[in-house]
Backbone as CSV, one residue per row, in Angstrom:
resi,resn,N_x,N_y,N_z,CA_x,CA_y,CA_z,C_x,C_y,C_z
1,UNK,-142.443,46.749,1.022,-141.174,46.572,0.312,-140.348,45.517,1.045
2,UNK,-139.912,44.709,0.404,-138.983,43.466,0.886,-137.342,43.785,1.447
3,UNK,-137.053,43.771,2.412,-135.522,44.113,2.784,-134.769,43.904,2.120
4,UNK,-134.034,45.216,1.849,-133.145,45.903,1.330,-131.909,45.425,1.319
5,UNK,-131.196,44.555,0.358,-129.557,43.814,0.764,-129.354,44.081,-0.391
6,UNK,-127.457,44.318,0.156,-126.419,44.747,-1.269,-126.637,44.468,-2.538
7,UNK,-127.205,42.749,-2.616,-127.672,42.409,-3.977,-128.936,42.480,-4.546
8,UNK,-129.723,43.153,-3.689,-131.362,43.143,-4.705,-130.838,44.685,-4.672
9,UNK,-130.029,45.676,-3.868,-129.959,47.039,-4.303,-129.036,47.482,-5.619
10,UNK,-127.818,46.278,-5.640,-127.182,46.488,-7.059,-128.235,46.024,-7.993
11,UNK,-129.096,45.313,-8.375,-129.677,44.714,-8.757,-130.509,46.007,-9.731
12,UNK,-131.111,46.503,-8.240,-132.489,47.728,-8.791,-131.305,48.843,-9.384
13,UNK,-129.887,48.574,-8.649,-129.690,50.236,-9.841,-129.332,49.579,-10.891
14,UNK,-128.985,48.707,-11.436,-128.341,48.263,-12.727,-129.570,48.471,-14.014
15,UNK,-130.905,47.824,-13.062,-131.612,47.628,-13.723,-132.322,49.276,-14.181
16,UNK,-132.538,49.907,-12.845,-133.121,51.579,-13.364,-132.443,52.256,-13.881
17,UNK,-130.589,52.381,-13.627,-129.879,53.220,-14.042,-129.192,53.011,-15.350
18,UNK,-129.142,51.690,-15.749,-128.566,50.696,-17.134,-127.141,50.635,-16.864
19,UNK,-127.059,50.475,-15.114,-125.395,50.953,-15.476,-124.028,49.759,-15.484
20,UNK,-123.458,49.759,-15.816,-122.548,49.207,-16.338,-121.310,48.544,-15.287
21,UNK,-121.673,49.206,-14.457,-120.833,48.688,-13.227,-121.338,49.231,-11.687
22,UNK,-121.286,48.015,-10.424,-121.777,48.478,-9.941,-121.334,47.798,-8.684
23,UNK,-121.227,48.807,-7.365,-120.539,48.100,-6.550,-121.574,48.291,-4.941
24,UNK,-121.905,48.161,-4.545,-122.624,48.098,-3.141,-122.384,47.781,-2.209
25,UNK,-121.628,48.414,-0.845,-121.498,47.674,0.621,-122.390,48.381,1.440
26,UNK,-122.682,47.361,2.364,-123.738,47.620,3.437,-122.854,47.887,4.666
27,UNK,-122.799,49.190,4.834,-122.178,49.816,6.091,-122.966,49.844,7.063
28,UNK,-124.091,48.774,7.588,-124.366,48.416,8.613,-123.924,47.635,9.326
29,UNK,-123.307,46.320,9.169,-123.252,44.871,9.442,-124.199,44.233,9.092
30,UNK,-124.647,44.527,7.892,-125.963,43.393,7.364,-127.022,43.127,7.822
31,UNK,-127.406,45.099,8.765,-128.691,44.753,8.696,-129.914,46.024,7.645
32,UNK,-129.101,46.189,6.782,-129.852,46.980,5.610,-129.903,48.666,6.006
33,UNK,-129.662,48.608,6.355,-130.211,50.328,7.074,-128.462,51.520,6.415
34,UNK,-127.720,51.236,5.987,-126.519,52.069,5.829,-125.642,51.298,4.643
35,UNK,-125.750,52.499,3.438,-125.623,51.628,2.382,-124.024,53.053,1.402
36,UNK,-123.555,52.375,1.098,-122.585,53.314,-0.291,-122.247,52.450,-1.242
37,UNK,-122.305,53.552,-1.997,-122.313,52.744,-3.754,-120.946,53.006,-4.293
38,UNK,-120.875,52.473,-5.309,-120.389,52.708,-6.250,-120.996,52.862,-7.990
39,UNK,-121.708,54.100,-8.833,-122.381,53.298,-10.063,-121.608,54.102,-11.045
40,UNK,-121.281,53.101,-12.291,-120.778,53.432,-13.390,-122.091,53.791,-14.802
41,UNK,-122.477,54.245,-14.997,-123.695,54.622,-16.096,-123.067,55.515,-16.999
42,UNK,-123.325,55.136,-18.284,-123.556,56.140,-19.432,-124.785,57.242,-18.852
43,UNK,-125.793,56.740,-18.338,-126.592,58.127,-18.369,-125.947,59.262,-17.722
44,UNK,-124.977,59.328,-16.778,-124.589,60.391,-16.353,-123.868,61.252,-17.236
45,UNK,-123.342,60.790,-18.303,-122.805,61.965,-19.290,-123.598,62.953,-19.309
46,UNK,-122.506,64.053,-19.711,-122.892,65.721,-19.302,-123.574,65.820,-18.250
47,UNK,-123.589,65.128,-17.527,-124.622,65.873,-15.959,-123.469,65.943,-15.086
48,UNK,-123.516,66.815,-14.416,-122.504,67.398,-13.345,-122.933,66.528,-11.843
49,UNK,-122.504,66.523,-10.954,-122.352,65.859,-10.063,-123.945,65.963,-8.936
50,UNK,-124.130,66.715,-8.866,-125.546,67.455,-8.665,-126.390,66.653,-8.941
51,UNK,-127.185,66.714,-10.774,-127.554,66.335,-11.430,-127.539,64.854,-11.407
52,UNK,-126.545,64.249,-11.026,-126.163,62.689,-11.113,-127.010,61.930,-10.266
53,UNK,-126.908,62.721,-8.444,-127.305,62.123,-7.510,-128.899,62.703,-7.284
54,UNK,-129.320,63.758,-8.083,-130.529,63.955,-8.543,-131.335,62.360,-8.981
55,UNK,-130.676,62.124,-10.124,-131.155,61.381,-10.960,-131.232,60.149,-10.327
56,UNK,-130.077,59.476,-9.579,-129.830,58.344,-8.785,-131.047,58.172,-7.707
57,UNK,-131.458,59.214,-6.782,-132.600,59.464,-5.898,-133.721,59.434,-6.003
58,UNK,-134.022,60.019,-7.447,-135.140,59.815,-8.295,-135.669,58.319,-8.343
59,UNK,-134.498,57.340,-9.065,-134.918,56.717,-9.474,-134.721,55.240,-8.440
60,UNK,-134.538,55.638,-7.226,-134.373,54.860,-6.180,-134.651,55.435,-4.871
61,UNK,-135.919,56.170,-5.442,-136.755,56.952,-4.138,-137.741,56.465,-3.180
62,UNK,-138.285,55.120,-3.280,-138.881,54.047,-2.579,-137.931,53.652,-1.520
63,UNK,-136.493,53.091,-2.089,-135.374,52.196,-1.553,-134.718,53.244,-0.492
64,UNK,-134.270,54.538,-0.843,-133.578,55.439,0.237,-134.587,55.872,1.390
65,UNK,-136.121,56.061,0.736,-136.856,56.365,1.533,-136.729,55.415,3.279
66,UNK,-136.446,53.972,3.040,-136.491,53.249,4.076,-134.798,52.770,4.800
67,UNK,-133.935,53.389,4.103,-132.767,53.275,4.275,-132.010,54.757,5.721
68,UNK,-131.520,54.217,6.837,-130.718,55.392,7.199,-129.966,56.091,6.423
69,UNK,-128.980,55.971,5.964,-127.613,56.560,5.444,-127.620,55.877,4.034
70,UNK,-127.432,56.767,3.508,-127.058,57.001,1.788,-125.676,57.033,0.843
71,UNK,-124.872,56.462,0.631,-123.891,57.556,-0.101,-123.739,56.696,-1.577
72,UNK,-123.703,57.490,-2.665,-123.172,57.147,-4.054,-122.090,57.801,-4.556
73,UNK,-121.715,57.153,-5.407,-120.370,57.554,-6.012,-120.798,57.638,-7.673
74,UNK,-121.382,58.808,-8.287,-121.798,58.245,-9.830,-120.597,58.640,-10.599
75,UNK,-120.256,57.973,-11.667,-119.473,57.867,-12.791,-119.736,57.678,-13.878
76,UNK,-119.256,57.814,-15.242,-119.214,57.604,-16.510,-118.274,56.301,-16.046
77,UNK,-118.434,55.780,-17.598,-117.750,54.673,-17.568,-116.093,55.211,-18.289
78,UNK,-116.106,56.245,-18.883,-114.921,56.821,-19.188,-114.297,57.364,-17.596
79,UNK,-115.057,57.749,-16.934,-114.469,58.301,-15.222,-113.998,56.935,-14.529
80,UNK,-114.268,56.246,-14.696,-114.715,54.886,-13.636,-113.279,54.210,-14.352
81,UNK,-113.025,54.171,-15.514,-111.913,53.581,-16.397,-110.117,54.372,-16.018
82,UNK,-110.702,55.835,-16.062,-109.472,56.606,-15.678,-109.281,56.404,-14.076
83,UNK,-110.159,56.166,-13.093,-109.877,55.939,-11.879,-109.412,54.644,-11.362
84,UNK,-109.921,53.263,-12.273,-109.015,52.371,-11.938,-108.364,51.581,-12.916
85,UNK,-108.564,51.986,-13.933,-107.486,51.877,-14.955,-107.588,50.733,-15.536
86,UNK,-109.346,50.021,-15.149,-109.936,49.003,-15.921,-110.532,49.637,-16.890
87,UNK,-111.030,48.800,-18.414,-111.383,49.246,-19.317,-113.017,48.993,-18.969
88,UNK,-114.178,49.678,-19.187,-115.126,49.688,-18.812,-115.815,48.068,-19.421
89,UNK,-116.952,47.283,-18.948,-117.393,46.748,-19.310,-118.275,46.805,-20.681
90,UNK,-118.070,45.693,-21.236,-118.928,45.893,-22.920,-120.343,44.854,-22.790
91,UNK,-121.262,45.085,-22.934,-122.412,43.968,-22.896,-121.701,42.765,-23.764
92,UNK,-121.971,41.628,-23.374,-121.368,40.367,-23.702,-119.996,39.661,-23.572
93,UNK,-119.317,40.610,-22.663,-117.975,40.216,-22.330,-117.644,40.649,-20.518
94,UNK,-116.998,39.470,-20.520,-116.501,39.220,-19.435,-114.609,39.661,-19.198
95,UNK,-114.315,40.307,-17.915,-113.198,40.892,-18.202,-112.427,40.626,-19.644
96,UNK,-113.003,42.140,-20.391,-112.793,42.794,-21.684,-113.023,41.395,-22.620
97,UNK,-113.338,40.154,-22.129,-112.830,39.487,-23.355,-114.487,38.495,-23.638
98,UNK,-114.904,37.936,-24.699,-116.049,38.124,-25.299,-116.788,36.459,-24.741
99,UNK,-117.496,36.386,-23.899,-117.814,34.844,-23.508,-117.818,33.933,-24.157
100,UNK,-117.101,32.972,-23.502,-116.833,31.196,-24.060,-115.589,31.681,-24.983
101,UNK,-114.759,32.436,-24.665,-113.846,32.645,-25.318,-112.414,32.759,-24.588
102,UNK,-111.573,32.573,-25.140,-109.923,32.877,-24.127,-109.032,33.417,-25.566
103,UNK,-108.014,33.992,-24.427,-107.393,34.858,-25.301,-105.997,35.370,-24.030
């Protein structure tokens, strides 16, 4: 497996989890080993918090396997919206507003 940095790890959850927002710092000093998230996904609806980081582990069980320290933060994109009071991302738009477009 190729070393593990903030952007090939947002990368793999966006891509396994479909999620919609996604934030990654490397609480090592950049050398891969100590990682916390941030992920916004529709799939977490109705799953309780448990369930979330179930699913997150699952599907990034190669990547933690070689990682010290772990932490995620999962959200809905309705949770993620009430906590910072951005409107969630829409496929094809860039803050809320629709590309090559102004407003």
């Amino acid at each position: 497996m190729a070393e593990i940095t903030e952007a090939s790890l947002r990368e793999t959850i966006t891509e396994r989890l479909k999620a919609v927002h996604v934030e990654v710092t490397d609480m090592s000093g950049g050398c891969g080993q100590a990682f916390t998230t941030l992920i916004v996904s529709h799939q977490f609806r109705g799953l309780n918090s448990l369930k979330r980081h179930r699913l997150v582990n699952a599907a990034l069980k190669d990547e933690i396997a070689v990682i010290h320290a772990w932490t995620a933060k999962c959200q809905t994109p309705e949770e993620w919206e009430k906590d910072t009071g951005a409107a969630p991302p829409v496929d094809g738009t860039v803050g809320g507003q629709v590309e090559g477009t102004s407003a």
